[in-house]
PyMOL commands that place a pseudoatom at each C-alpha (Angstrom):
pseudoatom trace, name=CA, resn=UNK, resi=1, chain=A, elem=C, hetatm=0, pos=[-37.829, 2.120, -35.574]
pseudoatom trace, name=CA, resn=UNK, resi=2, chain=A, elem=C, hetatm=0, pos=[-39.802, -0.768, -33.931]
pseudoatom trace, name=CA, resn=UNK, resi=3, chain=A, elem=C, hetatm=0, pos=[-39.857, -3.996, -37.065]
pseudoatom trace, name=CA, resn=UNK, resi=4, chain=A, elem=C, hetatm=0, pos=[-42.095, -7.075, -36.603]
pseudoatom trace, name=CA, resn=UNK, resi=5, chain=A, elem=C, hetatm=0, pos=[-42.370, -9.715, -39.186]
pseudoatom trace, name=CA, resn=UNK, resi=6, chain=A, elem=C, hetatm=0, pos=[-45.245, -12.023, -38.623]
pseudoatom trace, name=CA, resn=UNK, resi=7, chain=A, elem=C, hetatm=0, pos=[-45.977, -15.094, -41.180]
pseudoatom trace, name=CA, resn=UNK, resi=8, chain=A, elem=C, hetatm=0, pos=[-49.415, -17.364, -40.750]
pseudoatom trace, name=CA, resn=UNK, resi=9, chain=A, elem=C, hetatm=0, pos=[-47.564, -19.648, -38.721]
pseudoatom trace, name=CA, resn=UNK, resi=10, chain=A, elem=C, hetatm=0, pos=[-44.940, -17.047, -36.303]
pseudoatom trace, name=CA, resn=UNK, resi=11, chain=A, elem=C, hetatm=0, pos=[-43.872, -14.125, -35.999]
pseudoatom trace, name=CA, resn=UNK, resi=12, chain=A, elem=C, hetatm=0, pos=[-40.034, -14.281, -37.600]
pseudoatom trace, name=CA, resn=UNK, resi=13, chain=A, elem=C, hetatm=0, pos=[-38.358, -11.080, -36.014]
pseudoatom trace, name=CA, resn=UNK, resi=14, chain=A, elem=C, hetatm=0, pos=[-39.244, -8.225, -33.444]
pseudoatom trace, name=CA, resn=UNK, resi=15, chain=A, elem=C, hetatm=0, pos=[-36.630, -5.703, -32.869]
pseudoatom trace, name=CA, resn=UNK, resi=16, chain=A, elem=C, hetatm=0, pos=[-35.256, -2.278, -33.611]
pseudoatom trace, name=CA, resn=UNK, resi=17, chain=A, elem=C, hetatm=0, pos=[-33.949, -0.980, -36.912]
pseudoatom trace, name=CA, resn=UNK, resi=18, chain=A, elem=C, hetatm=0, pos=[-31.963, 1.388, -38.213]
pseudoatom trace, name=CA, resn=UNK, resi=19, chain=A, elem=C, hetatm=0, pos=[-33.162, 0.802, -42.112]
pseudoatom trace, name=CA, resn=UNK, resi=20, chain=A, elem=C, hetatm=0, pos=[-35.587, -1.537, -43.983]
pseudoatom trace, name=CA, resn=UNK, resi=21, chain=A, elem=C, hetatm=0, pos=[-34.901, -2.194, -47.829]
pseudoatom trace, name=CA, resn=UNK, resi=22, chain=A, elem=C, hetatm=0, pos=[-38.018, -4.137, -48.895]
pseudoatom trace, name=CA, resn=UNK, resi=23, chain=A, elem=C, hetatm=0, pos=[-39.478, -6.050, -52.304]
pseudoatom trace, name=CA, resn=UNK, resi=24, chain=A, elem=C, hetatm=0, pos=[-42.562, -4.022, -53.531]
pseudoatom trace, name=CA, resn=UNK, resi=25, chain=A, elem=C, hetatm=0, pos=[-44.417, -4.618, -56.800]
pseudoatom trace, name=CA, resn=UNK, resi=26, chain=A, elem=C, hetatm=0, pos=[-42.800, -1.520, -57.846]
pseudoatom trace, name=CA, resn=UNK, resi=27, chain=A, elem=C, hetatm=0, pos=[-39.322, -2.158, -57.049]
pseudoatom trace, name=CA, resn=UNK, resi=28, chain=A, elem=C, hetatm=0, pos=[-37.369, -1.770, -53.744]
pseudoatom trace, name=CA, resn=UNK, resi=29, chain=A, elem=C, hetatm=0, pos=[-37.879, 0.656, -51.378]
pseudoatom trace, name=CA, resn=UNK, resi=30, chain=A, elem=C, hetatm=0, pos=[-35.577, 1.870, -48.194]
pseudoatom trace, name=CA, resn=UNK, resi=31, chain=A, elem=C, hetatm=0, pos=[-37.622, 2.668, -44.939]
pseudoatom trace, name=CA, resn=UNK, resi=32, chain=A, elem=C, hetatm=0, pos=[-35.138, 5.197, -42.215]
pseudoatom trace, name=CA, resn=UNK, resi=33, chain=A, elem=C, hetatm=0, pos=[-36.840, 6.791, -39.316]
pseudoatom trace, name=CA, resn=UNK, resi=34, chain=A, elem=C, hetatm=0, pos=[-39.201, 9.513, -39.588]
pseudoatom trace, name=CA, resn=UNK, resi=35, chain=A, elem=C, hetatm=0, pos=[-40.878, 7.729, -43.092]
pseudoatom trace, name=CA, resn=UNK, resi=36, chain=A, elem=C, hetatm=0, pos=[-44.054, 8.942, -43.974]
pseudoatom trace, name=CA, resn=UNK, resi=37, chain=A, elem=C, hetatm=0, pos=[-47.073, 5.955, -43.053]
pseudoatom trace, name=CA, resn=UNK, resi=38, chain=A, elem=C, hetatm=0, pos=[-47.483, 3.734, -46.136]
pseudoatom trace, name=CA, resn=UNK, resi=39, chain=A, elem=C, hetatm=0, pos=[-49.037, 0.582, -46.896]
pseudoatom trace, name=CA, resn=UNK, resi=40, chain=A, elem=C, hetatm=0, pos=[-47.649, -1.446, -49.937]
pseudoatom trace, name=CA, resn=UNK, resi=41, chain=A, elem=C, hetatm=0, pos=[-47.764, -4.906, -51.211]
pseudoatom trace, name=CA, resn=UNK, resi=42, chain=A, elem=C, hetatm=0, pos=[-44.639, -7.171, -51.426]
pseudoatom trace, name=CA, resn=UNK, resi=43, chain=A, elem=C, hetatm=0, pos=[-43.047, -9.434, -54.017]
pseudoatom trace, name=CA, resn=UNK, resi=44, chain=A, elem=C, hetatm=0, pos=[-41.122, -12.237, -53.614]
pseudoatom trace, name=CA, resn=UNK, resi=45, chain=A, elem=C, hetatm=0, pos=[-37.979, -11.169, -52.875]
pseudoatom trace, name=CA, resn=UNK, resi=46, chain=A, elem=C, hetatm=0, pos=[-34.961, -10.266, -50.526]
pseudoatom trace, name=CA, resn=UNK, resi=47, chain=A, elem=C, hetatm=0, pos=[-35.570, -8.376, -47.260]
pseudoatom trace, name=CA, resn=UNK, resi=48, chain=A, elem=C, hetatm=0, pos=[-32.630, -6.731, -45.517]
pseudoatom trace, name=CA, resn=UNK, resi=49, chain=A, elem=C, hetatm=0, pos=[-32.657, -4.992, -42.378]
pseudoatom trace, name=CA, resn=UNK, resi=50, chain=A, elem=C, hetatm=0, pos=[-29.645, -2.948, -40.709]
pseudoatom trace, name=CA, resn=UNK, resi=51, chain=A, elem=C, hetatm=0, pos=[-29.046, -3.070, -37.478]
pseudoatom trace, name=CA, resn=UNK, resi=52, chain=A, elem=C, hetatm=0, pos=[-25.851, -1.202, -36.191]
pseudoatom trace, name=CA, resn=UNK, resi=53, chain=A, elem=C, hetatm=0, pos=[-23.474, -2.101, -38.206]
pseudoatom trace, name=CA, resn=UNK, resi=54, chain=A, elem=C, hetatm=0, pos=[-24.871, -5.605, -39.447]
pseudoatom trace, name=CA, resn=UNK, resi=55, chain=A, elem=C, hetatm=0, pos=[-27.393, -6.678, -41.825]
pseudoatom trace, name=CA, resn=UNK, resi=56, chain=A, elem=C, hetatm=0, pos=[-29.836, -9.335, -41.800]
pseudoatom trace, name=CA, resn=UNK, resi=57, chain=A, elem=C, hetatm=0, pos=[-31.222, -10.882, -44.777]
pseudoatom trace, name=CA, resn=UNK, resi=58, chain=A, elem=C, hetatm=0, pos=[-34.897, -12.484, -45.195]
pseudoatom trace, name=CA, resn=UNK, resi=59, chain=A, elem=C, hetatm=0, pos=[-36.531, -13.862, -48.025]
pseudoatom trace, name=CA, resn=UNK, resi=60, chain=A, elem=C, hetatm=0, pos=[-40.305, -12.696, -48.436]
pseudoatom trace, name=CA, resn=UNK, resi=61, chain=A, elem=C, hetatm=0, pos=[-42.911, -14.061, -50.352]
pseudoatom trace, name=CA, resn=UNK, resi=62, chain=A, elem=C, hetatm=0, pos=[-45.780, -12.173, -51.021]
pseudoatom trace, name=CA, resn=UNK, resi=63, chain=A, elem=C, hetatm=0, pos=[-47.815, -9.811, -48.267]
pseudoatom trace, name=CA, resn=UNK, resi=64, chain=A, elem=C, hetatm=0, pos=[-48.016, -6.565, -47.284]
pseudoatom trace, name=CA, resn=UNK, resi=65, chain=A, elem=C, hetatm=0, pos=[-45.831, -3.588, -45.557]
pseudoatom trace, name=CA, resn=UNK, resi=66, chain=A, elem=C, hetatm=0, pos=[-46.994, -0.984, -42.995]
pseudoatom trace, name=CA, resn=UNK, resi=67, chain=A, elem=C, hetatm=0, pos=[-45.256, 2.190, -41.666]
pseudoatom trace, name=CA, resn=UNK, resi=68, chain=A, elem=C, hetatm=0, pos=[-46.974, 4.133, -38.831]
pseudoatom trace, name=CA, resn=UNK, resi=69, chain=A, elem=C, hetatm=0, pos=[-45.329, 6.412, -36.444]
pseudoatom trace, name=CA, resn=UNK, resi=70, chain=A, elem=C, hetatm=0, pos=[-42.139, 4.893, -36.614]
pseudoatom trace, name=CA, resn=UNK, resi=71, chain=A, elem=C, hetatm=0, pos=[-43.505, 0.890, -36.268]
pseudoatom trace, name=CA, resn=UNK, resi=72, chain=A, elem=C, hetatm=0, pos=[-42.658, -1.233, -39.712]
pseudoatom trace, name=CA, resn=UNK, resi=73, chain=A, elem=C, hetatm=0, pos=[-45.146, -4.032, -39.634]
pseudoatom trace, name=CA, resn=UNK, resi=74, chain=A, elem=C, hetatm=0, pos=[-44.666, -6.390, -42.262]
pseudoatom trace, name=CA, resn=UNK, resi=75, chain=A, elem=C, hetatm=0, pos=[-47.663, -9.507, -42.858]
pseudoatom trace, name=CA, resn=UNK, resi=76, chain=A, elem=C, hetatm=0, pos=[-45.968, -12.033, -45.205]
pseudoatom trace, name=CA, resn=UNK, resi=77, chain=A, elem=C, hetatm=0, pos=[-47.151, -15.319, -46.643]
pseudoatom trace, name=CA, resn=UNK, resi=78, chain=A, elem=C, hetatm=0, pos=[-43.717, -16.716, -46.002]
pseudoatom trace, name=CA, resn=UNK, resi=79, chain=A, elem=C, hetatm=0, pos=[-40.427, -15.306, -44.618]
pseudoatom trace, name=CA, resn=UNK, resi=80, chain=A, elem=C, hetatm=0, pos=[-36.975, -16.518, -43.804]
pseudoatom trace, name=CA, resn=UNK, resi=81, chain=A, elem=C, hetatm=0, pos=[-33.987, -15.711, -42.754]
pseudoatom trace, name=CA, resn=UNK, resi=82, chain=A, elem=C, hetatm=0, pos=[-30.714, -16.178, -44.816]
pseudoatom trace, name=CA, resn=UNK, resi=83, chain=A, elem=C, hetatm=0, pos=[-28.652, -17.783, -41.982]
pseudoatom trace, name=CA, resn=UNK, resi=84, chain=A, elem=C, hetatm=0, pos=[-31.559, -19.928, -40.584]
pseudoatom trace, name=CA, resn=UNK, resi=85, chain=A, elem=C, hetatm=0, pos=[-32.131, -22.268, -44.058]
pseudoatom trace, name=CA, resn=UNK, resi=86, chain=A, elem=C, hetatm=0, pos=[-31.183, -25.540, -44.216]
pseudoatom trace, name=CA, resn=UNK, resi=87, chain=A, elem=C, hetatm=0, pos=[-30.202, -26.065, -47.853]
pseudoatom trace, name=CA, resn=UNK, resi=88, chain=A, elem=C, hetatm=0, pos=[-30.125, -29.470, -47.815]
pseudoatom trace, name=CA, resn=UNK, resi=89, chain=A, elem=C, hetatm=0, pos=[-34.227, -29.201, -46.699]
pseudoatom trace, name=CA, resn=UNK, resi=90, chain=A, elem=C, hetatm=0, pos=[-34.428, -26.537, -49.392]
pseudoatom trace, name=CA, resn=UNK, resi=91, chain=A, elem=C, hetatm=0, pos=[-33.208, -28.457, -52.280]
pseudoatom trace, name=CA, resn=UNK, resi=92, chain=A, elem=C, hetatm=0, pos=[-35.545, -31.583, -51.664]
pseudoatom trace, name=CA, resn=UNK, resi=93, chain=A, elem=C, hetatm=0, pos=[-38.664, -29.105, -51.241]
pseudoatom trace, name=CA, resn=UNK, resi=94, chain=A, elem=C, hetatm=0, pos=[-37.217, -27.742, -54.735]
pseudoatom trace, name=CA, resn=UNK, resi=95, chain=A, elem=C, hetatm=0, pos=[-36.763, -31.401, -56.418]
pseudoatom trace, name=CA, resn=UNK, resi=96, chain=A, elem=C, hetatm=0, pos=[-40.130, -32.559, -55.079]
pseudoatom trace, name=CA, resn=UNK, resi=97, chain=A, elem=C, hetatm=0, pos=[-42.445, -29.681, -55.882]
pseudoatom trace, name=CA, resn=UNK, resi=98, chain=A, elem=C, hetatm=0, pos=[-40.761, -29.773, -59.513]
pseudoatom trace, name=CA, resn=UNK, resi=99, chain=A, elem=C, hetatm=0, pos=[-41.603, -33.571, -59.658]
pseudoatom trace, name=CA, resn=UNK, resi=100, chain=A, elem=C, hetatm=0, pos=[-45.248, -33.073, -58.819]
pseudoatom trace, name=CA, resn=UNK, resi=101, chain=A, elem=C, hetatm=0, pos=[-45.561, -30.295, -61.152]
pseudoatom trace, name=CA, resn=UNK, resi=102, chain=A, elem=C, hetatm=0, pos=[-43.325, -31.747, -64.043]
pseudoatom trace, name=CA, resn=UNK, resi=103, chain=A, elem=C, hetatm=0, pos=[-45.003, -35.375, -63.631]
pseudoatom trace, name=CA, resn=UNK, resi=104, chain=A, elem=C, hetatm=0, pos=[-48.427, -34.570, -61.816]
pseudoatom trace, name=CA, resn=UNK, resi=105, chain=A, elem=C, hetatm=0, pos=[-49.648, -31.779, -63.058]
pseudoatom trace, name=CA, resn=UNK, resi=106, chain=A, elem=C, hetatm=0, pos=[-52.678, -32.775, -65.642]
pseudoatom trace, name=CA, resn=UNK, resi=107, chain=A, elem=C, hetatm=0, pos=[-53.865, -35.014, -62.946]
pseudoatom trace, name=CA, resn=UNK, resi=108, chain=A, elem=C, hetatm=0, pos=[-53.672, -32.566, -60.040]
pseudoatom trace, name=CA, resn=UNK, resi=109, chain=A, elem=C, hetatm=0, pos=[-56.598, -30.797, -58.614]
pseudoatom trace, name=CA, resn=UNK, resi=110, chain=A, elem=C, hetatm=0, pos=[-55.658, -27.201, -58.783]
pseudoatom trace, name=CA, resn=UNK, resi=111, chain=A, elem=C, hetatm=0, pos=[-55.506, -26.254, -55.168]
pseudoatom trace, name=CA, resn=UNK, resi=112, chain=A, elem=C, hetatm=0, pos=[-52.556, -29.320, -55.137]
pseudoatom trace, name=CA, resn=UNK, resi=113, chain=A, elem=C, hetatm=0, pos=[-50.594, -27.767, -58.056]
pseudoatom trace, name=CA, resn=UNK, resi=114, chain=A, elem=C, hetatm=0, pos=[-50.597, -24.042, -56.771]
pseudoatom trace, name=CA, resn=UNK, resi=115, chain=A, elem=C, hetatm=0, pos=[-49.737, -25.856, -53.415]
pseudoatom trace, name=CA, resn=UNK, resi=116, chain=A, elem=C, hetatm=0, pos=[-46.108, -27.414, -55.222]
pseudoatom trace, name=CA, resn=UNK, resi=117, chain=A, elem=C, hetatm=0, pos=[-46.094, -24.371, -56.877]
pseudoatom trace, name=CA, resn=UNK, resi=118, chain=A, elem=C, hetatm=0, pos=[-46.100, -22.444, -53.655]
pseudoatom trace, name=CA, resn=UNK, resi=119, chain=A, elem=C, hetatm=0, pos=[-43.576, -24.641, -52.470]
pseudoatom trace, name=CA, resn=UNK, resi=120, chain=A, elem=C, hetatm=0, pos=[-41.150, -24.358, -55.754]
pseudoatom trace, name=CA, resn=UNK, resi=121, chain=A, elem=C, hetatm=0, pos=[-41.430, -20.714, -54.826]
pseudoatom trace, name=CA, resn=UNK, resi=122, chain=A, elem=C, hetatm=0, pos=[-40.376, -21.063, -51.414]
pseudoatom trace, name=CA, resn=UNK, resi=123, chain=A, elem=C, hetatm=0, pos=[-37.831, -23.459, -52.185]
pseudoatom trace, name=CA, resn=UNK, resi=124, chain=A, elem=C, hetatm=0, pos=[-35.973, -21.279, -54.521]
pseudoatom trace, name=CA, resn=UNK, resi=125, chain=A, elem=C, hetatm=0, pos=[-36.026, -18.166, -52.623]
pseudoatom trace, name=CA, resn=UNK, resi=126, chain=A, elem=C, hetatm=0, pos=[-34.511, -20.037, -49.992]
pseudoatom trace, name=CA, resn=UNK, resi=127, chain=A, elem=C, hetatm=0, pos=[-31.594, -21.481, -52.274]
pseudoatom trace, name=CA, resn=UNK, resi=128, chain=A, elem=C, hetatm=0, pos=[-31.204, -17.794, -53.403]
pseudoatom trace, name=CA, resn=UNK, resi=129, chain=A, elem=C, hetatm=0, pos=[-31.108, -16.064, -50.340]
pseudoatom trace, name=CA, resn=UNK, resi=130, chain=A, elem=C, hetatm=0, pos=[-28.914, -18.914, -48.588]
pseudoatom trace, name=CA, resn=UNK, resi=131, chain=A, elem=C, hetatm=0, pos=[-26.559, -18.204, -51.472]
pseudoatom trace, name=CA, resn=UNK, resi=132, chain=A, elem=C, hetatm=0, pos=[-26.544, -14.171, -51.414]
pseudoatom trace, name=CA, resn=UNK, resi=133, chain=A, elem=C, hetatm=0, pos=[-26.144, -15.102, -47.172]
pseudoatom trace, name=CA, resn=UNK, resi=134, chain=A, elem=C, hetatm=0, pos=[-22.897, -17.030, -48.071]
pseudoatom trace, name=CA, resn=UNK, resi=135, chain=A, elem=C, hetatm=0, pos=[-21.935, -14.290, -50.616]
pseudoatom trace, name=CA, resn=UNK, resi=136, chain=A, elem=C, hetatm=0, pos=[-21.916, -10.659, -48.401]
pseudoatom trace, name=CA, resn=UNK, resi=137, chain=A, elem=C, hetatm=0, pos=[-20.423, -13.067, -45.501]
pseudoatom trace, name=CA, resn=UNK, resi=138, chain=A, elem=C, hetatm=0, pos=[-17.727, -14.072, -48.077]
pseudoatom trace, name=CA, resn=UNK, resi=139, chain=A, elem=C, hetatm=0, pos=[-16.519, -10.740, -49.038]
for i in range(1, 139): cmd.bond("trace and resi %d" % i, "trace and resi %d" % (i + 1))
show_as sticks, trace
zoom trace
């Protein structure tokens, strides 16, 4: 199976796949050759792939998955893989969106406070899936 993951600002993997375990509003689901064609929506959440005998780990959040004739095409708001994040970067995104929303918020415009929200999201996601990286590579 052919798997791209595209964001609005790159596209964060292209490559064959042996399995996809993905975040959908109705829980996880695993994608193997041969899958039937589907289009879902995704959660926030953890995306892991398996390659051989390796996994890679991605945090996701929000967009959509597509399956067609054996071609996963995943459109995500925001995506990132475990091993890439800088946690250092991540905890200052998480300590300054939580400023501007703790401090700011009554005198935000909205479009600014979903914006640090947005960024809170991202943030933590990366913390988590830094830490669940560190965790499986740990074992």
């Amino acid at each position: 199976m052919y798997l791209q993951i595209i964001t609005p600002e790159k596209s964060v993997f292209n490559g064959e796949v042996e399995e996809v375990l993905a975040p959908t509003l109705n829980g996880q689901i695993g994608i193997l050759p041969h899958h039937i064609n589907l289009v879902t929506s995704l959660t926030d959440g953890e995306l892991i792939i398996k390659i051989k005998d390796r996994e890679k780990l991605f945090g996701l959040t929000g967009g959509f998955l597509e399956v067609k004739d054996s071609q996963i095409t995943i459109l995500a708001d925001y995506a990132a893989q475990a091993d890439e994040v800088n946690t250092q970067v991540a905890e200052a995104a998480k300590k300054r969106a939580e400023e501007i929303i703790k401090n700011k918020a009554d005198q935000l415009p909205q479009e600014d406070l979903r914006q640090a929200q947005a960024e809170l999201r991202r943030a933590l996601l990366d913390l988590h899936i830094a830490g669940s990286h560190k965790k499986r590579h740990n074992r």
